[in-house]
N, C-alpha and C positions, 0 to 999 in steps of 0.2 A: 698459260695455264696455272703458274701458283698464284697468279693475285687471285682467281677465280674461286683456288678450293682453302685460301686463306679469308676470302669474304664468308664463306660458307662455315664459318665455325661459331661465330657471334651474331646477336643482333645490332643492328644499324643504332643512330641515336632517335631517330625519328619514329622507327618502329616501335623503339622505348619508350617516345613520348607517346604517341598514339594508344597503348596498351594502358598507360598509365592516367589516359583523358576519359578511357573505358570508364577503369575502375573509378575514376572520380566522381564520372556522372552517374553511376548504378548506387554507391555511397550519398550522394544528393538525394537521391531518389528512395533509398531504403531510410537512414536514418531517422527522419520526422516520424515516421509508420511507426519505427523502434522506439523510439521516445514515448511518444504515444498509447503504445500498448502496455510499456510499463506503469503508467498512468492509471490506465484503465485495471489493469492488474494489483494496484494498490489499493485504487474504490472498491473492486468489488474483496478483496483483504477487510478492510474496512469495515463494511457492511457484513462479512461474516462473523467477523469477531463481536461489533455491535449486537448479533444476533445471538451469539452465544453466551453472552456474559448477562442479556436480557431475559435470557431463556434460565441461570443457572439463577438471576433475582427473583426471579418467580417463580421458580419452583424453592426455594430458599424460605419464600415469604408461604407458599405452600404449607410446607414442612412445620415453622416454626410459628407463623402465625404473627410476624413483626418481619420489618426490613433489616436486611443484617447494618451492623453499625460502618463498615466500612468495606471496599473490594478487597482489603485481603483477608475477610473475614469468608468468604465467598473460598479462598484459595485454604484458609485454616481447618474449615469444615468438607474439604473436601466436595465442595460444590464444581468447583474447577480447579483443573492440575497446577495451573498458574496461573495468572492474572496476564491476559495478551497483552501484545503490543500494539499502540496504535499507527499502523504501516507508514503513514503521513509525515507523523516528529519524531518515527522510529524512537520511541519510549513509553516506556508502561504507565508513567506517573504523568502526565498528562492528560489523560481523560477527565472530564469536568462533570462533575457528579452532579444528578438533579434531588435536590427531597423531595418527598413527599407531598403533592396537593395538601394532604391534611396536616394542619400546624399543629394537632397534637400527636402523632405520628413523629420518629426521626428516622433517619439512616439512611442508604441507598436505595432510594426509588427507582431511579435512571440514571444513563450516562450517556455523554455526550461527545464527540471526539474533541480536542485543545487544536486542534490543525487551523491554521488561517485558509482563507482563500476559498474555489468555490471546485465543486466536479464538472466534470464535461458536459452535466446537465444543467447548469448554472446555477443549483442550491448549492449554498453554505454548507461546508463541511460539519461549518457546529452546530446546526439545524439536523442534524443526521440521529 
């Protein structure tokens, strides 16, 4: 009877491995999803921020009747709190400014993310 209620205290090594082939395989199986969603979770960052800093240029050129000369002119005038970050090269100075259609016009028309590479939809980030 003691070997019986000395086995009865721990687990076996096999049962250790067993428990630990569990978790290996459920971690196979979650991780890629996790990757992934973080992914998806930075495009659409992305895409919001594009939309607000588009939104604060044009109401900007509204107001004043001229494109402001640069994005922190946007952030000076109180158009936006800050100047986002773009989620992708996690920095703010990297977005790729467009001018103007008309060359006798200057200043920020548009912007464009600085990120290589393409979305899960297979457009260019800097098509965006």
């Amino acid at each position: 009877m003691p070997l019986f209620a000395r086995r009865s205290r721990g687990f076996t090594l096999i049962e250790l491995i067993v428990v630990f082939l569990i978790i290996a395989i459920l971690l196979t199986l979650a991780m890629p999803r996790y990757f992934s969603s973080i992914d998806r979770s930075k495009e659409a960052v992305l895409k919001e921020n594009l939309y607000q800093v588009r939104d604060a240029i044009g109401k900007y050129y509204g107001d004043k009747g001229k494109y402001p000369e640069s994005l922190e002119a946007l952030t000076a005038e109180r158009y936006l709190r800050k100047l986002p970050v773009d989620p992708l090269t996690e920095s703010a100075t990297t977005w790729v400014i467009v001018p103007p259609p008309d060359t006798e016009k200057s200043g920020v028309y548009d912007l464009k993310s600085g990120a290589q590479g393409k979305a899960a939809d297979g457009t260019a980030f800097s098509e965006w």
